[in-house]
C-alpha positions in Angstrom: 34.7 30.2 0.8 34.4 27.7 3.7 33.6 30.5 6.0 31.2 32.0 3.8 29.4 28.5 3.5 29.1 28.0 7.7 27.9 31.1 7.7 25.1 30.2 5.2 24.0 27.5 6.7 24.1 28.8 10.1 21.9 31.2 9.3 19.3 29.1 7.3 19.4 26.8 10.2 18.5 29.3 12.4 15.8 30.4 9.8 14.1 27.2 9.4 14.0 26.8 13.4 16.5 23.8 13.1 18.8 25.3 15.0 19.3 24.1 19.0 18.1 26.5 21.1 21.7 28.2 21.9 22.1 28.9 18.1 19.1 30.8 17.4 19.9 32.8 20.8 23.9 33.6 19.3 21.7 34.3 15.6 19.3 36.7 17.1 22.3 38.5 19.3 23.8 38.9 16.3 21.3 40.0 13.9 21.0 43.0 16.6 25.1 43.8 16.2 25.8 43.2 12.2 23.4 45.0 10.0 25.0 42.9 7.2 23.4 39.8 9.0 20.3 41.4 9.3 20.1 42.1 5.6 21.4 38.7 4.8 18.7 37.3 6.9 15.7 39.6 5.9 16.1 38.7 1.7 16.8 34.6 2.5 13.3 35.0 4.4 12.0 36.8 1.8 13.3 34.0 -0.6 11.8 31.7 1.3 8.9 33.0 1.2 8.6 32.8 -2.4 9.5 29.5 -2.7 7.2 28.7 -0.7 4.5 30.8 -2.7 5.9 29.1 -5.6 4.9 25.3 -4.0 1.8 26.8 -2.9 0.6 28.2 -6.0 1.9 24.9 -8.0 0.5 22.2 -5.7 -3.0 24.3 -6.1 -2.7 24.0 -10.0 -1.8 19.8 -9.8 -4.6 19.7 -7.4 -7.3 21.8 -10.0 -5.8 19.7 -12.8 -6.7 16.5 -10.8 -9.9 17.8 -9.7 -10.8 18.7 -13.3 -9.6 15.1 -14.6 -11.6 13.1 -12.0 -14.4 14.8 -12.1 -14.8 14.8 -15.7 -13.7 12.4 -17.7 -16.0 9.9 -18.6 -13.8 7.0 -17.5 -14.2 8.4 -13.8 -17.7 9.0 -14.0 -18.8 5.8 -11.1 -16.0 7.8 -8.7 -18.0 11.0 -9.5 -21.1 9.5 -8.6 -19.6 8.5 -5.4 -18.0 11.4 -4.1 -20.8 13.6 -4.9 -23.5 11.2 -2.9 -21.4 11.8 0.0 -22.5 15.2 -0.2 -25.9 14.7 -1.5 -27.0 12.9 1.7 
């Protein structure tokens, strides 16, 4: 299981470009020689590209909820008029 777990995190090192130099040259030789690297590889970057999706997409619906709240509820209104005289000018 040990094995298994270096070999995770060797790979997602190598990934995430926080691997040296030397370790993402070994990674890339062997992603040419094991196709069971390769496919390991291909669906964690495809994971990762979901997650990242995910964040994405969720940090755009906090910010459209705060944009919504500041800019209209009453309590707010004297920052409204502020930020939007920036733009008025």
């Amino acid at each position: 299981m040990k094995t298994s777990s270096d070999k995770f995190q060797f790979m997602e090192d190598c990934l995430l470009g926080r691997a040296p130099g030397t370790e993402q040259a070994l990674f890339q030789a062997s992603l040419l020689v094991d196709p069971d690297l390769r496919e390991d590889a291909y669906w964690q970057s495809k994971t990762y590209a979901v997650i990242r999706e995910f964040g994405r997409a969720q940090f755009r619906t906090e910010l459209e909820q705060l944009h919504l709240t500041l800019f209209t509820a009453p309590q707010h209104r004297s920052f409204r008029h502020k930020v939007l005289g920036f733009f008025g000018k």
